[in-house]
Structure formats: structure tokens, C-alpha cells
C-alpha positions as a Markdown table, in Angstrom:
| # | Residue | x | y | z |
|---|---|---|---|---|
| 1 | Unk | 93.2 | 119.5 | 92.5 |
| 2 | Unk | 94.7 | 118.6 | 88.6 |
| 3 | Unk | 91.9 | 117.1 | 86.3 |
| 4 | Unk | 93.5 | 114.0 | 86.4 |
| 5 | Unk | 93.0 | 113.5 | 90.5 |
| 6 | Unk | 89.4 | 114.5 | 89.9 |
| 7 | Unk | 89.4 | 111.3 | 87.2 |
| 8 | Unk | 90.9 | 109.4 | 89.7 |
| 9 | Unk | 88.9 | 109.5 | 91.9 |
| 10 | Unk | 86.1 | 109.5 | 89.9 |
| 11 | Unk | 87.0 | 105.9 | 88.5 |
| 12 | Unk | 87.8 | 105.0 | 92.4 |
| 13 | Unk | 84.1 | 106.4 | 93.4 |
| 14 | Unk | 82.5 | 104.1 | 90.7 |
| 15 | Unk | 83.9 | 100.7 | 91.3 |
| 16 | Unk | 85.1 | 98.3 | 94.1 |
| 17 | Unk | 88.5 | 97.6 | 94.0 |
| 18 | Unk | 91.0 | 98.3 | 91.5 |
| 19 | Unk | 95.0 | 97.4 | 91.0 |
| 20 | Unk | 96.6 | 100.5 | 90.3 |
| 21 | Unk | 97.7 | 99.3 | 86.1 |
| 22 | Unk | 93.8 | 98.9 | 85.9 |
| 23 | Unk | 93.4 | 103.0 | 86.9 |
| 24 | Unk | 96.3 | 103.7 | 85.0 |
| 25 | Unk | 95.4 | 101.9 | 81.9 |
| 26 | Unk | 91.3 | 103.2 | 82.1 |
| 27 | Unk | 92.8 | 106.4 | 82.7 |
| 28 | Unk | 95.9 | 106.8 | 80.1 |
| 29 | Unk | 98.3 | 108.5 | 83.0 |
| 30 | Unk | 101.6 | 107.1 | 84.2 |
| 31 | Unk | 102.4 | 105.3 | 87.6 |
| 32 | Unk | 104.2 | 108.5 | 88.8 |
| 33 | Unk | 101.1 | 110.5 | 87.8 |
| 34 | Unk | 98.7 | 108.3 | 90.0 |
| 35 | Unk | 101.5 | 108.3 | 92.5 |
| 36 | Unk | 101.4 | 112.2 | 92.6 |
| 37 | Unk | 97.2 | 112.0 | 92.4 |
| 38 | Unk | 97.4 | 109.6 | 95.3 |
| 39 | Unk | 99.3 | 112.2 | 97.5 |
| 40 | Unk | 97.1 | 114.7 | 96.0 |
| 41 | Unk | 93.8 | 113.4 | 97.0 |
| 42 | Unk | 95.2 | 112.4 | 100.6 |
| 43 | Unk | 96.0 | 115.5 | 101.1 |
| 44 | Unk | 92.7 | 117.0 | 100.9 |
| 45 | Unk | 90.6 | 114.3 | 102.4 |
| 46 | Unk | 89.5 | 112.0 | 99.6 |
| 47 | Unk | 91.5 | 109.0 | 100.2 |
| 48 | Unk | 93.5 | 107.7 | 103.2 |
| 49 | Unk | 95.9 | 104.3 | 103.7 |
| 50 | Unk | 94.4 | 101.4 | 105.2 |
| 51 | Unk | 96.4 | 101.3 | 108.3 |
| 52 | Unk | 95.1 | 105.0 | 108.9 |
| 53 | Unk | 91.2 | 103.7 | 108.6 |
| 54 | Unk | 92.0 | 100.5 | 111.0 |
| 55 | Unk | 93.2 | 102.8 | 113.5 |
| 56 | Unk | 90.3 | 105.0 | 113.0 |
| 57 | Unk | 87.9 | 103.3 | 113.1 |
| 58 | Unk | 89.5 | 100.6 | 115.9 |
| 59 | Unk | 89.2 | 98.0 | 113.5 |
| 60 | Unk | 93.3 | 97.2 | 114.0 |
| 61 | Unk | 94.4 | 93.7 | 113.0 |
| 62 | Unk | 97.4 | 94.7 | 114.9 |
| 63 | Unk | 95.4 | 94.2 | 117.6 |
| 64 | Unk | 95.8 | 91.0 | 119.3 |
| 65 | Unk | 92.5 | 89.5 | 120.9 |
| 66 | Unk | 93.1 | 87.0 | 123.8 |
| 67 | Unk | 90.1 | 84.9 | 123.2 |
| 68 | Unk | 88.4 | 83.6 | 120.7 |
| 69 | Unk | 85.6 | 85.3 | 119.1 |
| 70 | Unk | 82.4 | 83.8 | 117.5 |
| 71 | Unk | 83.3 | 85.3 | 114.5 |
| 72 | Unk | 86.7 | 83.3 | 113.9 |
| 73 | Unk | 84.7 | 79.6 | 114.1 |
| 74 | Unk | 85.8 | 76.4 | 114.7 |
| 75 | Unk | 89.3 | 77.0 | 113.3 |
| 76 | Unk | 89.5 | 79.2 | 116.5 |
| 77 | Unk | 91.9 | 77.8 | 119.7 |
| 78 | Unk | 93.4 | 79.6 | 122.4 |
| 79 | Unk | 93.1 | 80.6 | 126.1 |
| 80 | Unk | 93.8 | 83.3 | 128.1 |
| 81 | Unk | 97.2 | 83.9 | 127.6 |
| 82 | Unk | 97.3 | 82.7 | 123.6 |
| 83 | Unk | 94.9 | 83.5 | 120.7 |
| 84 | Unk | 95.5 | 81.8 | 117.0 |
| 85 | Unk | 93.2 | 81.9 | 114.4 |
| 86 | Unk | 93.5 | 80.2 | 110.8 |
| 87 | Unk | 90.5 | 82.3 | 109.7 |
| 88 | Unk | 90.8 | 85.5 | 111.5 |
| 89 | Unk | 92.5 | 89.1 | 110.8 |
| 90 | Unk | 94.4 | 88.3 | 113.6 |
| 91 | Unk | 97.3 | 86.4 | 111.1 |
| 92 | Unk | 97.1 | 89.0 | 108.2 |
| 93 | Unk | 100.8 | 90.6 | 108.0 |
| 94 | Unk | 100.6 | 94.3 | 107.5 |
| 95 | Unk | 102.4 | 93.9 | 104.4 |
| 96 | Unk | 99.0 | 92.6 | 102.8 |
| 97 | Unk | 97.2 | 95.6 | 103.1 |
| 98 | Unk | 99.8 | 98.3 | 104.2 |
| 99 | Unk | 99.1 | 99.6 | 100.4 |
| 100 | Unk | 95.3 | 99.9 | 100.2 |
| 101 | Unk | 93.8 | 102.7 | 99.6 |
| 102 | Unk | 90.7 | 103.8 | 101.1 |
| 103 | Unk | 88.0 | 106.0 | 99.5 |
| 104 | Unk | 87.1 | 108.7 | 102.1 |
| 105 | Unk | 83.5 | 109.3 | 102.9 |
| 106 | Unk | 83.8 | 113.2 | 101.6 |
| 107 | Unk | 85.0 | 111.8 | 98.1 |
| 108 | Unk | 81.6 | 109.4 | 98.3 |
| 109 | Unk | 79.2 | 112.9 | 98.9 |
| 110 | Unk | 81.8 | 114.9 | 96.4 |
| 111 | Unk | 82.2 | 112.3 | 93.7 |
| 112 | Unk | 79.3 | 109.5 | 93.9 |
């Protein structure tokens, strides 16, 4: 790993959630830079995409329940054969989170 892929995720260890201009501007490297860190880091296990840590960890919005859940409330209807929540993560398009990043639990032991 470069010294700037050890910054990044050194700045991602150490806060909640950043845009990637905020990491670039903290860190003074270019968007192709933190693209090439990005690739970097996933490659050895620090960070992975969100859709990767859904499926890991079952968590899928893509998966569709067929019922209601306590957890969606009272804007919750459906039956059997349809579910529809206005609260839920049942109605959040992938292309809201296809781009998160996840920090890996190795970076948090590594890094923290």
C-alpha cells in the first residue's frame, strides 16, 4: 500500500461518513488518486462496496419481504402476495447506495 491509501483510510477510520471532495480536500490528493486508493484498499481487505456488505451480511434491500415487519410501522400495508413500505429499505433504489463505501472490520483493528 502507497502512503496516501494508508491516509485514506486513516481519515475513513476516524470519522462517520464522508463525500469523497471532503477526503480529497482533507487529504490534498486528486479524484483519480482516491479512485486508485479506493481499488487499492479493496483489494487488500480494508474497504468493500455496499452492495458486497448487504449480501454478506443478508441485510439485502433487494430483498423483497412479503409481509410487513414491526419495524416498517404504520406506514406499512400489504398481504401475502404484496409488500409496500413508505419507510422501509424495501423502496431504496440501488442507485442510492450502489456507491458507498464500507470500512472493513480489519481496517477498524489495523487503523482505529
Amino acid at each position: 500500500m502507497r502512503d496516501i491509501d494508508i491516509k485514506v483510510i486513516k481519515f475513513l477510520v476516524s470519522g462517520k461518513a464522508y463525500s469523497d471532495t471532503a477526503i480529497m480536500k482533507n487529504i490534498g490528493i486528486t479524484y483519480d488518486d482516491l479512485k486508485t486508493s479506493y481499488e487499492i484498499l479493496t483489494e487488500n481487505g480494508y474497504l468493500e462496496n455496499y452492495t458486497d456488505y448487504l449480501l454478506r451480511t443478508k441485510n439485502s434491500f433487494n430483498t423483497k419481504n412479503t409481509e410487513c415487519s414491526s419495524s416498517c410501522g404504520k406506514n406499512c400495508s400489504g398481504n401475502d402476495e404484496k409488500h409496500s413500505c413508505s419507510s422501509c429499505s424495501n423502496n431504496i433504489p440501488e442507485e442510492d447506495y450502489k456507491n458507498i463505501k464500507v470500512v472493513t472490520e480489519k481496517a477498524l483493528k489495523e487503523f482505529e
